[in-house]
N, C-alpha and C positions, 0 to 999 in steps of 0.2 A: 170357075168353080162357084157354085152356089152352095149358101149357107142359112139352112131353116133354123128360125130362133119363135120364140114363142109370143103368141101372143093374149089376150084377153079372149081373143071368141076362139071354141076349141076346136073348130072344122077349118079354121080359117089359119094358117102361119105368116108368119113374113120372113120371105125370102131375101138374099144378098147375091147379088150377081157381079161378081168382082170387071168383068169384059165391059159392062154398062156402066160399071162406080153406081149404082143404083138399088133399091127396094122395090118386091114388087109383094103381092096378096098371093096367095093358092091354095087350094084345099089341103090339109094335113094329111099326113102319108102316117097311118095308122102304124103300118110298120116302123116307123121310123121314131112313131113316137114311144111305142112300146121301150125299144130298144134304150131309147135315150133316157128314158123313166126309171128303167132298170141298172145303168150308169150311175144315176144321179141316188137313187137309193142305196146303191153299194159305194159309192163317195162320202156316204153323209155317217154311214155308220164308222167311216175313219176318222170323225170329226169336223169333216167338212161344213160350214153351213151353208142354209140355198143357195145365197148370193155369189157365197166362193166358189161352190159350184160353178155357176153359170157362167163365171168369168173367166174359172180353169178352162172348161170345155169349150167355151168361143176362142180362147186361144192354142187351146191344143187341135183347133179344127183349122184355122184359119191363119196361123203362123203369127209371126210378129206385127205388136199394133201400137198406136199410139195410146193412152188411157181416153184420150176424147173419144177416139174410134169407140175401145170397148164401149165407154158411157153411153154413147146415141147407141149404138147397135143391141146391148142388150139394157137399154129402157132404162140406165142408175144414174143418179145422181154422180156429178165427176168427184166431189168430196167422198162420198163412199165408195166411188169407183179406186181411189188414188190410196183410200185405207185397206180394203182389200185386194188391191194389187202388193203393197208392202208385207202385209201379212200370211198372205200366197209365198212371196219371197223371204218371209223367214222361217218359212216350213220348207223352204227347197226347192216347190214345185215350178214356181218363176222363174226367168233372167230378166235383169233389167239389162237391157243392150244400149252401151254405148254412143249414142250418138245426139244430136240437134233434132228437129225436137227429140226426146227418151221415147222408147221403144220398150216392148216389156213382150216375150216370147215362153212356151210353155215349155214345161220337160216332158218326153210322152209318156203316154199314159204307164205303160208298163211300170215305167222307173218311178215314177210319182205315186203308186200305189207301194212301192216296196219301202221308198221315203215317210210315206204314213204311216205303216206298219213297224216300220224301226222305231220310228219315235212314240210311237204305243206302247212298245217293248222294252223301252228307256224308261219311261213315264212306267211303268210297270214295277221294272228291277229300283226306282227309286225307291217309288211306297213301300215295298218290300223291306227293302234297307231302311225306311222311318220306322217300319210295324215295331220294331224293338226298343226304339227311344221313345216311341208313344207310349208301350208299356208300361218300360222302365219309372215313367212319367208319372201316371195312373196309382200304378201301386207304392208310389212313395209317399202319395198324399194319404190322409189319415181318411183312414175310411169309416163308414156309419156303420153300425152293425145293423144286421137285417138277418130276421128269422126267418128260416125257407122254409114256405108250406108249400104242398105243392098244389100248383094252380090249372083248374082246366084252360090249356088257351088256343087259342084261333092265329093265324098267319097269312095273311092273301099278298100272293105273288101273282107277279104277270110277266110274261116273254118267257120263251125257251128257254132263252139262257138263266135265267135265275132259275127255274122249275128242275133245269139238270141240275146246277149245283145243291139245287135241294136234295133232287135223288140221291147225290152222291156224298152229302152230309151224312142222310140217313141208312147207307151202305157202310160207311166208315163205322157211324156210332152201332150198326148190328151187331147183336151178342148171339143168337141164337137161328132165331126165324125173319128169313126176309119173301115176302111174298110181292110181285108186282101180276097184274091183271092190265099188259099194255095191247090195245086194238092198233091194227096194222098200221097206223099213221103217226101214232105215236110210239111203236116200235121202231120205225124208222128211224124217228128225232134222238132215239133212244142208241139205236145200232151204228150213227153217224159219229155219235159223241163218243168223250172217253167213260161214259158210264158203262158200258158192255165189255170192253176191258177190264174194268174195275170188278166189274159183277165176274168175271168170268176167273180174277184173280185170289177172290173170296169163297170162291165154290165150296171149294175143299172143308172149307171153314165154319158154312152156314145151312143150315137148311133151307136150300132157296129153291123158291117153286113160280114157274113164269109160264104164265096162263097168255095166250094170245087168241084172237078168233080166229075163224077158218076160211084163207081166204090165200090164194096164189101169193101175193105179196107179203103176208106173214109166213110163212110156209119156206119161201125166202129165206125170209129173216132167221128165223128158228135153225134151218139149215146151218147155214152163214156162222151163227153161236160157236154150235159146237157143242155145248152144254150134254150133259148128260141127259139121257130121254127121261131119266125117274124124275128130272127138276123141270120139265116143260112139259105143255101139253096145248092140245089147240080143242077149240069148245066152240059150242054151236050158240055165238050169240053178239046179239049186234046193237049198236047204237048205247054198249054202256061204255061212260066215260074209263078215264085209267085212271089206277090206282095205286099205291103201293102200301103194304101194314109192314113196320118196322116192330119185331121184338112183340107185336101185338099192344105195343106200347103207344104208337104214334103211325100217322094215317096224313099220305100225300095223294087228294084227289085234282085231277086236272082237267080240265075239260077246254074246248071249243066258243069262243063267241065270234059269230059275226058281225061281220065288218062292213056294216052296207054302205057305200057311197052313189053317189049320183052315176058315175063313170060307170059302165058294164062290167068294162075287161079291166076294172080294178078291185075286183072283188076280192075280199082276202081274209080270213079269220085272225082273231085273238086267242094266244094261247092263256090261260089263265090255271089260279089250281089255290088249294086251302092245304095248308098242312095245320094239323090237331091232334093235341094229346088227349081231348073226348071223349072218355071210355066207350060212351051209349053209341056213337058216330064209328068207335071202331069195331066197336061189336057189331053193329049190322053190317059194316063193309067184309069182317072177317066170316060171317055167315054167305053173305054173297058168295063171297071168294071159295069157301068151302061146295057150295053148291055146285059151282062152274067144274072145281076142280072135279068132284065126282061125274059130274056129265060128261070128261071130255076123257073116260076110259076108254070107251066103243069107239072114240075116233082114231082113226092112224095120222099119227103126226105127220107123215111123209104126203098126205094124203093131198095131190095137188088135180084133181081132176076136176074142182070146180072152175 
């Protein structure tokens, strides 16, 4: 069995050939690194850090090893190698195995991502259970008095996940009118999550109007809803960011940054987005929004022939 581990030049791997007990050089197997990239990025959002990475995956590939082995094989330090192998073993994903010299073998993958996720879930349901003693905490102390004026202000968020729970703040707090203006890409990010559940739980309740462009994959989406046809519509128009006007009160725009790196095939954008109570910022997006909405009379929603 051979085993590709990384190294400094990026055409170039080093290989493990278990039949020879030997290293040898070879060109990187682009497939293979993709894949392994893609691993190691969805390990790390479980809390994993690089290192631990590298040292779950060399043992979940390669069975049981000595810590020396891991150390020389993937390039650490045996002091760091011996702290993250224990640390690995107290999230679960280790065994140390019994024997002369110690032995240290992985759980596979499957189980080892279910182990990370529980204890997300755990570490979850705690904070949860503090949010009320912290409270409690807070408002016992004497507090300053502070006169509320109200202030025009700015917010900048970045990642998906923060920019939903945005949406879904300002779904909650809707009194009246909730307008979103989302292009197919970010209708997706939109229809993935529980925000179009939520939207779709509130209908009844809001004047909601969801403008999308016109395009096979919105068209999709829009289907998909379910929403009533008076509250959507699709419009002839491209390259504007999304947006949503909450109450006319408050305004989540989001947009795109790219992500250039050296590597080709790791191209990848930044979600980003402002929410503001702005008057002047919400009046022109609510002007926008109003324009679109009038354009996209003449079109048929269903209308998938582009």
């Amino acid at each position: 069995m051979e085993l590709a581990l990384e190294t400094r030049n990026s055409d170039v791997i080093k290989v493990y050939d278990e039949k020879s007990d030997s290293f040898k050089f070879v060109k990187r197997d682009k497939g293979f690194s993709k894949q392994l990239c893609t691993i190691e990025e969805t390990l790390s959002k479980f809390g994993l850090l690089k290192n631990e990475i590298k040292v779950y995956l060399y043992l979940a590939r390669v069975g049981e090893k000595k810590a020396g082995e891991i150390a020389e094989a993937i390039s650490l330090h045996r002091t760091e190698t011996y702290r993250i192998l224990r640390d690995l073993e107290k999230k679960g994903i280790l065994f140390s195995i019994f024997e002369k010299p110690l032995k240290f073998t992985a759980v596979p993958l499957d189980k080892a991502i279910d182990l990370l996720v529980d204890a997300q879930k755990m570490r979850i349901k705690l904070l949860e259970k503090e949010k009320a003693n912290v409270v409690d905490l807070w408002l016992s102390m004497p507090q300053i008095k502070v006169e509320k004026a109200k202030k025009e202000l700015f917010q900048m968020l970045e990642g998906e996940q923060q920019i939903i729970l945005k949406a879904e703040e300002l779904l909650e707090r809707a009194e009246k009118d909730f307008q979103i203006f989302a292009p197919s890409d970010y209708l997706s990010q939109l229809y993935y999550s529980d925000f179009t559940d939520k939207l779709k739980r509130r209908h009844s309740k809001l004047d909601i109007t969801l403008l999308t462009e016109n395009s096979p994959k919105s068209n999709f989406f829009i289907d998909q809803l379910q929403l009533p046809k008076s509250q959507t519509g699709i419009v002839e128009a491209q390259g504007l960011p999304c947006f949503i006007i909450c109450d006319q009160k408050e305004l989540l725009i989001s947009f795109h940054e790219n992500d250039t790196r050296e590597d080709a095939d790791k191209k990848k954008f930044k979600t980003a987005a402002i929410w503001t109570n702005y008057s002047a910022f919400i009046w022109t997006l609510q002007t926008l929004f109003i324009k679109l909405r009038e354009s996209c009379n003449s079109i048929p929603a269903n209308d998938n022939s582009i």
